[in-house]
C-alpha positions in Angstrom: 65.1 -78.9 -165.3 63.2 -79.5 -168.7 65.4 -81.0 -171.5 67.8 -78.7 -173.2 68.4 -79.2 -176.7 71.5 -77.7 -179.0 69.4 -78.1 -182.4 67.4 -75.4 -184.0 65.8 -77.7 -186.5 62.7 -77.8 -184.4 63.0 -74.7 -182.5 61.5 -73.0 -185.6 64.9 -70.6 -185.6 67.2 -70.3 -188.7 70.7 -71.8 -187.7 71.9 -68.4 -188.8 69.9 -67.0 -185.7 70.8 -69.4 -183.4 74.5 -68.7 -183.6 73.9 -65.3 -183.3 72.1 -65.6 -180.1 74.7 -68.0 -178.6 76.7 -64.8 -179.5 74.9 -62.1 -177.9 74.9 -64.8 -174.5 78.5 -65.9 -173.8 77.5 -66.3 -170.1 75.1 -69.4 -171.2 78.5 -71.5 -171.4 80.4 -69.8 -168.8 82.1 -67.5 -171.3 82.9 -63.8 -170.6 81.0 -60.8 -171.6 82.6 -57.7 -174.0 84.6 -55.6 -171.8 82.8 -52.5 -170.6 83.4 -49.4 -168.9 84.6 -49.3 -165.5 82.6 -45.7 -164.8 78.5 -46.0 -164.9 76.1 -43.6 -166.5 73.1 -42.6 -164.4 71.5 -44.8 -166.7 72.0 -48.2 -165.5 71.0 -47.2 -161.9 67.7 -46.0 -162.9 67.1 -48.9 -165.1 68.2 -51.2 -162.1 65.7 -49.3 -160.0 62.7 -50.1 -162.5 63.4 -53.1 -163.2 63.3 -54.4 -159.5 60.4 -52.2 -159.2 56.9 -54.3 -159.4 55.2 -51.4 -161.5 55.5 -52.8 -165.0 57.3 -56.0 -166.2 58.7 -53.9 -169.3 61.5 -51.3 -168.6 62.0 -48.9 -171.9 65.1 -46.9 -172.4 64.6 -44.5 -175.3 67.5 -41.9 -176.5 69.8 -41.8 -179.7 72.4 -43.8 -180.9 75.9 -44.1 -179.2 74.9 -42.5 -175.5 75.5 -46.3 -173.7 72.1 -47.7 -173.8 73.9 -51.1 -175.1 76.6 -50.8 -172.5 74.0 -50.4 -170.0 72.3 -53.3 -170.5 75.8 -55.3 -170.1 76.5 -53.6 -167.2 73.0 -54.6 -165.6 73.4 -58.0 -166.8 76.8 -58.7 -165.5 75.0 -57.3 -161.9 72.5 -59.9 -161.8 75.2 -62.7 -162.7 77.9 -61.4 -159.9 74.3 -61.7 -157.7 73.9 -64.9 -158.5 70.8 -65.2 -161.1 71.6 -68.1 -163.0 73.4 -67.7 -166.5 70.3 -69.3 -168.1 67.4 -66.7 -167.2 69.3 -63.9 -168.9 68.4 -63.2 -172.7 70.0 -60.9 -174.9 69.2 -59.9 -178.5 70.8 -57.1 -180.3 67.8 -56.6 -183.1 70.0 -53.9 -184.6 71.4 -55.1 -188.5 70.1 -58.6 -188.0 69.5 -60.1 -191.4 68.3 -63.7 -189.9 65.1 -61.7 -188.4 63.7 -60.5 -191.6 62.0 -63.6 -192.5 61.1 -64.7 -188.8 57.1 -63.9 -188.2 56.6 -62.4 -184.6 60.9 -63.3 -184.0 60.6 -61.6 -180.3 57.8 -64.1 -179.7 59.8 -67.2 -181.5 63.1 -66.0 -179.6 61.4 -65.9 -176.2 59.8 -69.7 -177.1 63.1 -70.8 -178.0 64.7 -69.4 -175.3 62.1 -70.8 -172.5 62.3 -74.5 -173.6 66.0 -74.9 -174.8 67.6 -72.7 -172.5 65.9 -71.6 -169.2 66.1 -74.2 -166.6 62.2 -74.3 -165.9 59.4 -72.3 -167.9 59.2 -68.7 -167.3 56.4 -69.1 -165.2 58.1 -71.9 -163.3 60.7 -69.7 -162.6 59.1 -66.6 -161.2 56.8 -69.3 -158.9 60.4 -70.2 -157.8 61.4 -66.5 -157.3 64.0 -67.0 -159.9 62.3 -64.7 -162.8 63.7 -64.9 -165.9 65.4 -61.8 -167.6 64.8 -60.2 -171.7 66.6 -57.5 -172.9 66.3 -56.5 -176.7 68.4 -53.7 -177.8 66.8 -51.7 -180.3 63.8 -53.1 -180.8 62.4 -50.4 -183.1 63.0 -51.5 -186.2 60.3 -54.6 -185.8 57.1 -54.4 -187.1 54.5 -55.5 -184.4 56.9 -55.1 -181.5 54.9 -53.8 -178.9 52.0 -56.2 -179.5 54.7 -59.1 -179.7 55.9 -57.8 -175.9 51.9 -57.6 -174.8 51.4 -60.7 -175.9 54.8 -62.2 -173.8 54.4 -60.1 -170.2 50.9 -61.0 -170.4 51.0 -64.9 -170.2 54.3 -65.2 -168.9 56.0 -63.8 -165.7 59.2 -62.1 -167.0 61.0 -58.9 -166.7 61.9 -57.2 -170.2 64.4 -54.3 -171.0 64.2 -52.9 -174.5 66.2 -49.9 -175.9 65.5 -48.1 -179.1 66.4 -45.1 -181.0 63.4 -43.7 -182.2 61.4 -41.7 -180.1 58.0 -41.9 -182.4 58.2 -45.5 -182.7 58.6 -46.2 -178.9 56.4 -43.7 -177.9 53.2 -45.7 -180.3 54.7 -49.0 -178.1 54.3 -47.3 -175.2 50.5 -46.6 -175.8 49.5 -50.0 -176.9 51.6 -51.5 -173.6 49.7 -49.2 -171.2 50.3 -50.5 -167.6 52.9 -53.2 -168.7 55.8 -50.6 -169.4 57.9 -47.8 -167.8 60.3 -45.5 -170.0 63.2 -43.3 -169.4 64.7 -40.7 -171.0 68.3 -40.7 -172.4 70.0 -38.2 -173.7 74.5 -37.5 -173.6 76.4 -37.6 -170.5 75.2 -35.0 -167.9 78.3 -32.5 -166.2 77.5 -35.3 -163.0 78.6 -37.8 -165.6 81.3 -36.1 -167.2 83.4 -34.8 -164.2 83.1 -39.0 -163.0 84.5 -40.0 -166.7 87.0 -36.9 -166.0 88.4 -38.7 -162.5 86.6 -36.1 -160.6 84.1 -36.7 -157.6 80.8 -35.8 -158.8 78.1 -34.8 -156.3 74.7 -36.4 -157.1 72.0 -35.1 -159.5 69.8 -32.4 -158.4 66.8 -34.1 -159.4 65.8 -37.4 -158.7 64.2 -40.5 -160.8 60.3 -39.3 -159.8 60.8 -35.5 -159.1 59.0 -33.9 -161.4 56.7 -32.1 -159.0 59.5 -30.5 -157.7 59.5 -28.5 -160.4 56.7 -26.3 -159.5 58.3 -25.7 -156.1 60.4 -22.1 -156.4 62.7 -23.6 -153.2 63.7 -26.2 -155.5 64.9 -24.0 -157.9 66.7 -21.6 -155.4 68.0 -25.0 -154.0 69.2 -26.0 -157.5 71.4 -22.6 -157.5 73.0 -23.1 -154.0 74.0 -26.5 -155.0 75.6 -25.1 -157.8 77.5 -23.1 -155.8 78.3 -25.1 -153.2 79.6 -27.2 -156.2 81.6 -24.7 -158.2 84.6 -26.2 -158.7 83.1 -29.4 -159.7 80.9 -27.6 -161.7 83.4 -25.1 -163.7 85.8 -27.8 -164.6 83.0 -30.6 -166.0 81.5 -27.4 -168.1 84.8 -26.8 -169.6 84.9 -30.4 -170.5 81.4 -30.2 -171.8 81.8 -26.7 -173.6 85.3 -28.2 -175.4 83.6 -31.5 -176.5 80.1 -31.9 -175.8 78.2 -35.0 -174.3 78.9 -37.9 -175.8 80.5 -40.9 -173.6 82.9 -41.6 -175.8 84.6 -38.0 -176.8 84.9 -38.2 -172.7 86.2 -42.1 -172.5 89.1 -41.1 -175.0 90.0 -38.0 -173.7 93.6 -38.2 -174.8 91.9 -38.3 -178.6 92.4 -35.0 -180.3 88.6 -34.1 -181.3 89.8 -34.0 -184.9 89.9 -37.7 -184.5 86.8 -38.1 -182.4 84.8 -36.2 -184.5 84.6 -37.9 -187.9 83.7 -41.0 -185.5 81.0 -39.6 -184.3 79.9 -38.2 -187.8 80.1 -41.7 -189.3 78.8 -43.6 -186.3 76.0 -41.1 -185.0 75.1 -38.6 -188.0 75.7 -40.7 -191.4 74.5 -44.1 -189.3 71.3 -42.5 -189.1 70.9 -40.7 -192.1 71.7 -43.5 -194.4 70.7 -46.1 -192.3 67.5 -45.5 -189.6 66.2 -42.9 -192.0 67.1 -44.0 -195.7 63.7 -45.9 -195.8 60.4 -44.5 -195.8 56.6 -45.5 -196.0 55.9 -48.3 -198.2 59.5 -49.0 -199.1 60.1 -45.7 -200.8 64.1 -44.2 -200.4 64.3 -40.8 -198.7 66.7 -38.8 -200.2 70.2 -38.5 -198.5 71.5 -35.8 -199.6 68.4 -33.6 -198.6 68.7 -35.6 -194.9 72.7 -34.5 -194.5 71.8 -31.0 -196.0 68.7 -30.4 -193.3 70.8 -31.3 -190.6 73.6 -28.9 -191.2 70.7 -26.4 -191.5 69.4 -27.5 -187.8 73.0 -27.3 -186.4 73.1 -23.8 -188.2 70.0 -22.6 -186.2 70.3 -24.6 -183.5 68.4 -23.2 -180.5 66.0 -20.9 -182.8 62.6 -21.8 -185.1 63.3 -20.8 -188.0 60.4 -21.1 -190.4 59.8 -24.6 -192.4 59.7 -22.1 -196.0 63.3 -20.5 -195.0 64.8 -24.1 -194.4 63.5 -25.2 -197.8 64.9 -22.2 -199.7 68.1 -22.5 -198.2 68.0 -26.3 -199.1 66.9 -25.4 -202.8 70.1 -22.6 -202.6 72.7 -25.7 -201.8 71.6 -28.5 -203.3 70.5 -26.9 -206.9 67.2 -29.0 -206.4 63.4 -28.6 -205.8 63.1 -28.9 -202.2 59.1 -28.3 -200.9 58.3 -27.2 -198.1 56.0 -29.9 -197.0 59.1 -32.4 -198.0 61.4 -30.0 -195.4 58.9 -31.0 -192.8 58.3 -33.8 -192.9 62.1 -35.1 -192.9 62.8 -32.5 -190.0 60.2 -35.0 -188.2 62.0 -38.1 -189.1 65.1 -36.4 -187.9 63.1 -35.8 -184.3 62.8 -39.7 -184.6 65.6 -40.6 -184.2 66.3 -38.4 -180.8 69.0 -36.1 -182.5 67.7 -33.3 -182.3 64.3 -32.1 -179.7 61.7 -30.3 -181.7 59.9 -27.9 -179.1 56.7 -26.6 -180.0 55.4 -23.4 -179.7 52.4 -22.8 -176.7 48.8 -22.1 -177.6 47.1 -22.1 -174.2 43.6 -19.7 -175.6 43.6 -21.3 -179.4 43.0 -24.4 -180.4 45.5 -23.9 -183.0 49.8 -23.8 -182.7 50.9 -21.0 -184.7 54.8 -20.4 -184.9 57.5 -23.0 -185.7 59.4 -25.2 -183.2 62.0 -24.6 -181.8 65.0 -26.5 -183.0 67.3 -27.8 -180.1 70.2 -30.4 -181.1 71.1 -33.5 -178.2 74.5 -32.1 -177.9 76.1 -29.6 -179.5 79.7 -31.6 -180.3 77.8 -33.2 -183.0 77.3 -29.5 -184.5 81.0 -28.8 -184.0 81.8 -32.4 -185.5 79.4 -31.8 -188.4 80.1 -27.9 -189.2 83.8 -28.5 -188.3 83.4 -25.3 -185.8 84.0 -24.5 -182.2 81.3 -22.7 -180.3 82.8 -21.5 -176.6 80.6 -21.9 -173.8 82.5 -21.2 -171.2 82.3 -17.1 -169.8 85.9 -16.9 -169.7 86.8 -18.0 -173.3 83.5 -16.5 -174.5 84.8 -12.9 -173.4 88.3 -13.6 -175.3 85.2 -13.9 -178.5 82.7 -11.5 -178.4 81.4 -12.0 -181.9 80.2 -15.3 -180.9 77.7 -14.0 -178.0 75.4 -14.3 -180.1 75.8 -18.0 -181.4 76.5 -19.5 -177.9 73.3 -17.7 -176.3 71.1 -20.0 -179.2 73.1 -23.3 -178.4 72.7 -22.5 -174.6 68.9 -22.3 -175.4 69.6 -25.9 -177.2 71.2 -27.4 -174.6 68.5 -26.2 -172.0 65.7 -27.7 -174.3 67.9 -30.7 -175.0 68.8 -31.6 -171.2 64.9 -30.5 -169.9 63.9 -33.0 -173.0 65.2 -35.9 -170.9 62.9 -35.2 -168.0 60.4 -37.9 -168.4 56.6 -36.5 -168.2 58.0 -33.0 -168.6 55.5 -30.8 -171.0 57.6 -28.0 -172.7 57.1 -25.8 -175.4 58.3 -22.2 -176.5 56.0 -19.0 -176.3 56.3 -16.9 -179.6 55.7 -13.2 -179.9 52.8 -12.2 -180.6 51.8 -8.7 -180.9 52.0 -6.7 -177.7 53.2 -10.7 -176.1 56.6 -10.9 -175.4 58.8 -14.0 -176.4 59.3 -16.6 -174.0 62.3 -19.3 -175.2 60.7 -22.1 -173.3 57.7 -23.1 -170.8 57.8 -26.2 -168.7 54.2 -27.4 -168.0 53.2 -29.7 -165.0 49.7 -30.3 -164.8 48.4 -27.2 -165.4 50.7 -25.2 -163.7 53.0 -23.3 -166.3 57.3 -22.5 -165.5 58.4 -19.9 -168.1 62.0 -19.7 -168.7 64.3 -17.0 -170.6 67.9 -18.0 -171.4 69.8 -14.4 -171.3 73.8 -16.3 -171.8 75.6 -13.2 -171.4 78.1 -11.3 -169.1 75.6 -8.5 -167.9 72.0 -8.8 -167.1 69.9 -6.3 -167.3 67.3 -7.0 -164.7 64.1 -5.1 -166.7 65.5 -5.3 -170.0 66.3 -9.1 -169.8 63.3 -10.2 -167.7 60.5 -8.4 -169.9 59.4 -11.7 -171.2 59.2 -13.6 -167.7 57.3 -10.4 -166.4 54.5 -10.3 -168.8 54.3 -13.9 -169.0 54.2 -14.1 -165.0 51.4 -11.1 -164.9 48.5 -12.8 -166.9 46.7 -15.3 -164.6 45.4 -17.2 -167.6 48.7 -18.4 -167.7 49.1 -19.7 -164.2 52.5 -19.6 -163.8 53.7 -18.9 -160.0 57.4 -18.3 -160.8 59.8 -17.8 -163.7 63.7 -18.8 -164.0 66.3 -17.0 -165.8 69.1 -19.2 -167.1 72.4 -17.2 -167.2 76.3 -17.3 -167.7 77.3 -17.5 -164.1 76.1 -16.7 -160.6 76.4 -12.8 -161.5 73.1 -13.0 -163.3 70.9 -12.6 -160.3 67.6 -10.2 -160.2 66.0 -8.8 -156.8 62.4 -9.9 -158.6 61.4 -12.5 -155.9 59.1 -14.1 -158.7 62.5 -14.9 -160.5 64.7 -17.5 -160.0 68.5 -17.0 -161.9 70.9 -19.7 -162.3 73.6 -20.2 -164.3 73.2 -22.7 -167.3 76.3 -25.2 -165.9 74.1 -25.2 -163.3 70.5 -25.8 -164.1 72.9 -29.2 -166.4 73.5 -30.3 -162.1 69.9 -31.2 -162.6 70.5 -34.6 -164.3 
């Protein structure tokens, strides 16, 4: 074992940092970790998978704020220590809010230094010769300048394995380019219905779809498959839905289910919404302050049309309308991009397979609609049964159902989707999943009665032009009543199709 040292003075860390880092690693002096959550997301199984995996020595996790990316990292961690790995080959930074990093040139690269010769027992490179890798995980790591090239730069000279989570899906993504065979991401969004009947104390069954199935998605059995499980699963599936329909998908609306939603709500309007907006977004290019109150007003406008595309001019008049201000259109898009950064909300754009050229506007689809009901202070039913009891809202839940389907398909990594506008004598289709080159149209029809020409028009004419090489459509619907004889349709129920994950 090299010397260990308790002064920073020559590490080249501020003292500042150094005490926060002894912080973030009670384990390094036998101390206990923050209490976490006896249930598991998903999550922390797929990242376990990876990260034993000898693909790529960087495991990403990318998905908005408050979903349990932080918690799975502790959860991992206290798995490799209960395993055995050594106390002093685990790292972990939380880069979020740290003022002591600000000043600190290349700080994952200083961090890792000072970790490697005052705290690992050999040299990282030692270590993995022993079989005893040493283990980084930085939790969110998007707010660093350089990042990605800081993490070539480490996994190329030393042998580690790194975890890094972030909130930002354009600023991960640009990492992900530059560290191009050194790096494997997943996709995070809420709690799937899997996950919320387990926080529930039911007995989930499994998700549909596993870690690398996305090929399965071009196989019509799968799909059929997909609806037999559902119904094999019914119970399980009808209660987790009402669970999901009353509060959404958030861990922690599920965690404190005893909570009225009153309660739960402004929490996740102050620690989700507001921590975004006058946080992650309130600085700009070049320094320059984005304007709040524009921020909180475009979001109520994409929880108003959630699961449509509305046009960019109609946001910005309605903004102009509420806020007494000059709101441009250009300004209108380009903050409804920054608020697709931050993985609140999925912007789906629409399909051009003959022109060069998108024409249309995307399609706005929210990661969970109890952040609408928390932010609009209104209850959408989902469920058929309360839904009947409030017929004037068929309307509004058949464009949140088409958000939740973009939303949950979002979180299938490598998964192409877009919406097909109409266009002339082209029907509407609300979204297209695209595999290769192989093309999946899907029409969400949420209501009581489908009418199997009326309702499948789109699917049809879609299906019927080979430029579009799609083999098979799938019609999302309330509940298992939905089917069509159409053997080139598939029907499920959405509560179903959410079994995927």
């Amino acid at each position: 074992m090299h010397k260990q040292s308790t002064s920073f003075a020559d590490s080249g860390l501020p003292p500042a940092l150094g005490d926060n880092l002894r912080r973030f690693n009670p384990w390094w002096e036998g101390e206990a970790m923050p209490v976490q959550p006896t249930t598991r997301r998903h999550l922390v199984a797929q990242m376990r998978r990876r990260l034993d995996a000898h693909l790529a020595p960087i495991v990403a996790v990318r998905g908005p704020r408050q979903i349990g990316k932080t918690t799975a990292q502790f959860q991992i961690i206290q798995d490799l220590l209960d395993e055995g790995v050594e106390p002093q080959r685990i790292l972990r930074v939380q880069f979020d809010d740290l003022a002591t990093l600000t000043q600190l040139p290349e700080p994952i690269l200083r961090i890792a230094d000072w970790f490697e010769r005052r705290i690992t027992p050999k040299r990282f490179n030692a270590l993995a010769q022993d079989g005893a890798t040493a283990y980084l995980f930085f939790d969110e790591i998007q707010n660093l300048d350089g990042w990605d090239v800081q993490l070539k730069s480490l996994v190329d000279n030393a042998s580690v394995k790194v975890v890094v989570t972030g909130s930002s899906a354009l600023r991960i993504e640009l990492g992900r380019d530059s560290l191009a065979g050194r790096i494997n991401t997943i996709e995070a969004g809420v709690l799937s219905l899997t996950e919320i009947g387990a926080l529930r104390g039911l007995v989930p069954p499994a998700p549909f779809l596993g870690d690398n199935g996305l090929a399965n998605l071009l196989d019509k059995e799968f799909w059929r498959g997909l609806r037999e499980y559902g119904i094999e699963h019914g119970a399980f599936r009808a209660e987790a839905f009402i669970h999901f329909s009353e509060r959404g998908g958030y861990p922690i609306v599920h965690r404190e289910k005893e909570a009225e939603f009153s309660q739960l709500a402004d929490h996740l309007n102050e620690t989700v919404i507001k921590r975004v907006i006058q946080h992650d977004l309130r600085i700009g290019e070049r320094g320059r302050k984005r304007d709040e109150n524009l921020l909180e007003e475009l979001f109520r406008l994409v929880c108003r049309y959630a699961g449509q595309t509305p046009r960019i001019a109609t946001l910005a008049e309605e903004a102009r309308f509420s806020l007494g201000a000059n709101v441009g259109s250009q300004r209108v898009n380009s903050y409804l991009k920054f608020l697709g950064d931050t993985l609140l909300l999925r912007l789906i754009p629409p399909l051009e397979i003959r022109l060069k050229r998108r024409r249309g506007s995307a399609k706005l689809c929210l990661v969970d609609h109890g952040l609408r009901a928390s932010w609009l202070q209104e209850h959408i039913p989902l469920v058929p049964d309360e839904l009947a009891q409030h017929p004037e809202l068929t309307t509004l839940a058949g464009h949140l159902a088409e958000s939740i389907f973009g939303s949950v398909a979002s979180t299938i990594h490598g998964l192409d989707m877009a919406h097909f506008p109409e266009r002339g004598t082209e029907q509407e289709v609300d979204f297209v999943l695209t595999v290769g080159s192989v093309r999946i149209p899907v029409e969400i029809k949420y209501q009581r009665r489908i009418d199997p020409f009326r309702d499948t028009l789109g699917l049809r004419s879609f299906l019927e032009k080979s430029v579009n090489n799609a083999p098979f459509g799938v019609l999302v619907t309330q509940d298992n009543s939905g089917a069509v004889e159409d053997p080139r349709i598939v029907s499920l129920p959405l509560s179903t199709f959410m079994m995927i994950r």
